[in-house]
C-alpha positions, 0 to 999 in steps of 0.5 A: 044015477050018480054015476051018471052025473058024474061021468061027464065033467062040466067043461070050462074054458079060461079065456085070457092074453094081451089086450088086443090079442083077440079074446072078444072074437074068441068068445064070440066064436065059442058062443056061436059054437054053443059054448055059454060066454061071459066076457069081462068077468071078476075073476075073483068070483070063479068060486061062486060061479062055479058053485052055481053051475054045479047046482044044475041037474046035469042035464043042461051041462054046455060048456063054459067059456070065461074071458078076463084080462089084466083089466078084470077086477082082482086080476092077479096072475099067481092067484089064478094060477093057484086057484085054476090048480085046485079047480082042476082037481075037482072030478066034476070040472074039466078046466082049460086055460087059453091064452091069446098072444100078439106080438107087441108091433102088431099090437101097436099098429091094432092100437093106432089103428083104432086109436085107442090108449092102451089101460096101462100105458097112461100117458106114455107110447102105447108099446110101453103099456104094452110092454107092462101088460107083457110082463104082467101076464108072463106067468099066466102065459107060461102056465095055460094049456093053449096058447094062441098067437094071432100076430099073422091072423086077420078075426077070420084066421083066428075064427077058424082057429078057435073053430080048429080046437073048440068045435064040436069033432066027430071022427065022422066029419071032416071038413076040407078046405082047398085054397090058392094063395100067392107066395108074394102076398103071405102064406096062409098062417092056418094051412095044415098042408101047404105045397109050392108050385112055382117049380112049373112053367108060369102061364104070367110071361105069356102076354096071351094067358097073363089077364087070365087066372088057373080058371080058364081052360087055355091057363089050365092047358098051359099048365098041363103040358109042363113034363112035371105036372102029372106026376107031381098032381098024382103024387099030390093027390095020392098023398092027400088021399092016404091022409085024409081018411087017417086025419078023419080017424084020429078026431081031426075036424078041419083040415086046411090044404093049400097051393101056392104060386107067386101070385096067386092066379094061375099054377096055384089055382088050377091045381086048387081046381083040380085037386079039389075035382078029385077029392070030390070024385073020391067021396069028399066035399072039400070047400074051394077057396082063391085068396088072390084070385082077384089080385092085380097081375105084376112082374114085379111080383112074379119075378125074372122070367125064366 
């Protein structure tokens, strides 16, 4: 019985980075995927609670995610580190550092937007705070297992990520999401596959199709009498169909395959629609998303004609 008990490690997960950064969502998200989440904790008490959690019986053994920053009570970046180092080498606890990064004009724009001061900028810019922290929290950075930046995420991008590393993965499961998106407005920043389509004929300079979107029939015929179509979705198709199945055997459980035009609305959404057809044909139950389906059409995005 020992054994048993032994055999699995109490998982914990060491939340941490910028103020700004995203660790609240981050927790929120753990939580939601059955971690137990405790945010804004003295970090000097990690011994005590540690010492607690392993006074259970093993039997209700959900994994723990802590959240602190350079606000935290006893925060001090060499004694975490040093003290993490021991802890990891206990047989009974399996211990991961996440650190949440943000580049430091994002984070000023996150600041300004809600107007809040930034803890250690006290009555100077808040970049200068910022900055402080940044300094601060480098070693702690260098040293964590995982480090995520969310300068490009929107609390959506970040929630998938966070769903990316800490969700629950069997190789038995493979959730695919399909999406359209417009070069001119972003690339996607969490998209595993990204394949650009603005090398076929673009269904914009037809003043009949441009109100249209890769939905309607007329777009999606317009598209298909391009001499490169049908090769290249077949070759699409093909490569998707051989990675697939070999993401699902290594673990993978969230793949993200995305299709870019210039604006969003006509060659990347068609394609997304029937790649999307195909995976389903083939056995999988891919999730179809359009980011700027609803986008305003402009010539000024899409560019000269050819």
């Amino acid at each position: 019985m020992d054994g048993e008990s032994q055999a699995t490690p109490q998982r914990i997960l060491l939340v941490t980075g910028l103020l700004g950064a995203g660790k609240t969502t981050a927790l929120r998200v753990l939580e939601d995927l059955g971690w137990e989440a405790i945010d804004n904790f003295p970090i000097r008490l990690l011994d005590r609670l540690l010492e607690t959690e392993s006074t259970g019986t093993g039997h209700d053994t959900a994994p723990l995610a802590i959240g602190f920053d350079s606000r935290t009570r006893g925060f001090d970046p060499a004694w975490i580190i040093e003290r993490v180092k021991e802890l990891s080498e206990r047989p009974d606890l399996d211990v991961t550092t996440l650190f949440l990064d943000c580049a430091g004009r994002e984070l000023e724009r996150r600041y300004n937007e809600t107007r809040r001061r930034h803890p250690m900028s006290e009555d100077k810019p808040v970049g200068t705070g910022i900055a402080a922290e940044r300094e601060l929290l480098a070693p702690l950075r260098r040293w964590a297992d995982m480090v995520i930046s969310t300068t490009s995420y929107s609390s959506n991008d970040l929630q998938q990520a966070i769903r990316q590393q800490f969700g629950e993965d069997s190789p038995q499961q493979l959730t695919i999401t399909v999406s359209s998106f417009g070069f001119a407005r972003g690339t996607p920043p969490l998209a595993d596959l990204v394949f650009d389509m603005r090398f076929l004929d673009n269904p914009h300079w037809d003043e009949t199709l441009r109100p249209m979107t890769g939905q309607d029939k007329a777009v999606g015929d317009y598209i298909r009498r391009d001499p490169a179509f049908d090769e290249a979705y077949t070759r699409i198709r093909d490569l998707l169909l051989l990675l697939l199945p070999r993401y699902r055997a290594q673990g993978k459980a969230y793949v993200h395959i995305a299709f870019g035009c210039t604006g969003g609305r006509h060659r990347s959404v068609f394609t997304a629609e029937t790649i999307a057809s195909a995976l389903r044909d083939a056995g999988f139950s891919p999730t179809l998303l359009h980011r700027n389906l609803g986008s305003r059409a402009a010539d000024l995005l899409e560019g000269s004609r050819r």
